[in-house]
C-alpha positions as CSV (number, residue, x, y, z in Angstrom):
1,X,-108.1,-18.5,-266.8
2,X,-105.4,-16.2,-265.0
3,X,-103.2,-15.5,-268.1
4,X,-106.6,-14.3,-270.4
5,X,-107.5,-12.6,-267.3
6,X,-104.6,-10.7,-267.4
7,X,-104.5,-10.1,-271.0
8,X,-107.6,-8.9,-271.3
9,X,-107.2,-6.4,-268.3
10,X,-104.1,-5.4,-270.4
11,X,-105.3,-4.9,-273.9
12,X,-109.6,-3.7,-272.6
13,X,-107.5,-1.4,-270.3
14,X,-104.6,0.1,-272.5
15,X,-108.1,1.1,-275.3
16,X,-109.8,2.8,-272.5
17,X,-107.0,4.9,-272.3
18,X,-106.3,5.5,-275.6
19,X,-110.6,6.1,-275.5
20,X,-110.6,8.5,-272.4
21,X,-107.9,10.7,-274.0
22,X,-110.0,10.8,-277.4
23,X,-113.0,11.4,-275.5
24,X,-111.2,14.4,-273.9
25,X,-110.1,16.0,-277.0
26,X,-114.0,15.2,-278.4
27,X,-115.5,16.8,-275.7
28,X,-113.4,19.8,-276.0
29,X,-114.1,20.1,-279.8
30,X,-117.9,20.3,-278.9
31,X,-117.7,22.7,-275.8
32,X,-115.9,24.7,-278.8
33,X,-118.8,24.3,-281.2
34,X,-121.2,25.2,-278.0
35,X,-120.0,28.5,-277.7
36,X,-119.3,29.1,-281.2
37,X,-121.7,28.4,-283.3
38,X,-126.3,28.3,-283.0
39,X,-126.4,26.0,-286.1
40,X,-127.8,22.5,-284.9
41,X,-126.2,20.4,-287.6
42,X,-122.9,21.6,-286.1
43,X,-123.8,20.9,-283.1
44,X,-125.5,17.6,-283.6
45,X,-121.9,16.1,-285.0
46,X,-120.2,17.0,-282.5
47,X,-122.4,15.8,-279.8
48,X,-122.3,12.6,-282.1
49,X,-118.5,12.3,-281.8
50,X,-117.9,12.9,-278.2
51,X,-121.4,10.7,-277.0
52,X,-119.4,7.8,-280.1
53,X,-116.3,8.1,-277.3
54,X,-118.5,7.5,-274.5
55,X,-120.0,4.7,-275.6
56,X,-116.7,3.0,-276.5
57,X,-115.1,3.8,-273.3
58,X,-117.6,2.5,-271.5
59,X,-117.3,-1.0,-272.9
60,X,-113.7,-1.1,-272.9
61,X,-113.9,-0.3,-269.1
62,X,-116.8,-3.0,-268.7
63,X,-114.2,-5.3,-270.8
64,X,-111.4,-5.0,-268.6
65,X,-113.6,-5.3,-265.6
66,X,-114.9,-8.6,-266.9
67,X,-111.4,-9.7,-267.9
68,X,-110.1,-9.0,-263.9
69,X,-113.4,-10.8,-262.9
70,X,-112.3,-13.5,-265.2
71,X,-108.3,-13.5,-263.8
72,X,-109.6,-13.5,-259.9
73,X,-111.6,-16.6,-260.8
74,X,-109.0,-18.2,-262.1
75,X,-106.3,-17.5,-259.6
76,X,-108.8,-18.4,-257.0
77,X,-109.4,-22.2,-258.6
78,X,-105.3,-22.2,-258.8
79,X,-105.0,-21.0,-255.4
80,X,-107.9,-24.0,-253.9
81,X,-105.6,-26.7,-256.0
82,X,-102.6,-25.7,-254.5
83,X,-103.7,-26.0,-251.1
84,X,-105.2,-29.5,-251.5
């Protein structure tokens, strides 16, 4: 369970990245629209496109906390058969 651990913590962690720095430029695209523009649809899209980032951020951070969960586990077992 260490190595999927670890995998997971690398590849759930390298997408939330890749998700925060989308998220960034999302959020500064509607902040633009905020101030630019009173027409909701607009508005509403580009709400849409920065709340889509959060949500995938989110569970690639909850992934890669699972997936460290998941390694600790796994070196702890490894660690108690060692010792016997």
């Amino acid at each position: 369970m260490i190595i999927p651990g670890v995998a997971g913590v690398v590849i759930f962690g390298n997408a939330a990245l890749t998700d925060w720095q989308q998220l960034r430029i999302d959020y500064r695209a509607y902040e633009d629209v905020l101030r630019s523009t009173d027409d909701l649809s607009t508005l509403f899209k580009a709400e849409a496109a920065q709340n889509i980032q959060r949500i995938n951020l989110f569970a690639d951070g909850v992934w890669t906390l699972l997936s460290g969960i998941l390694g600790a586990i796994g070196l702890h077992g490894w660690l108690s058969n060692t010792k016997s």
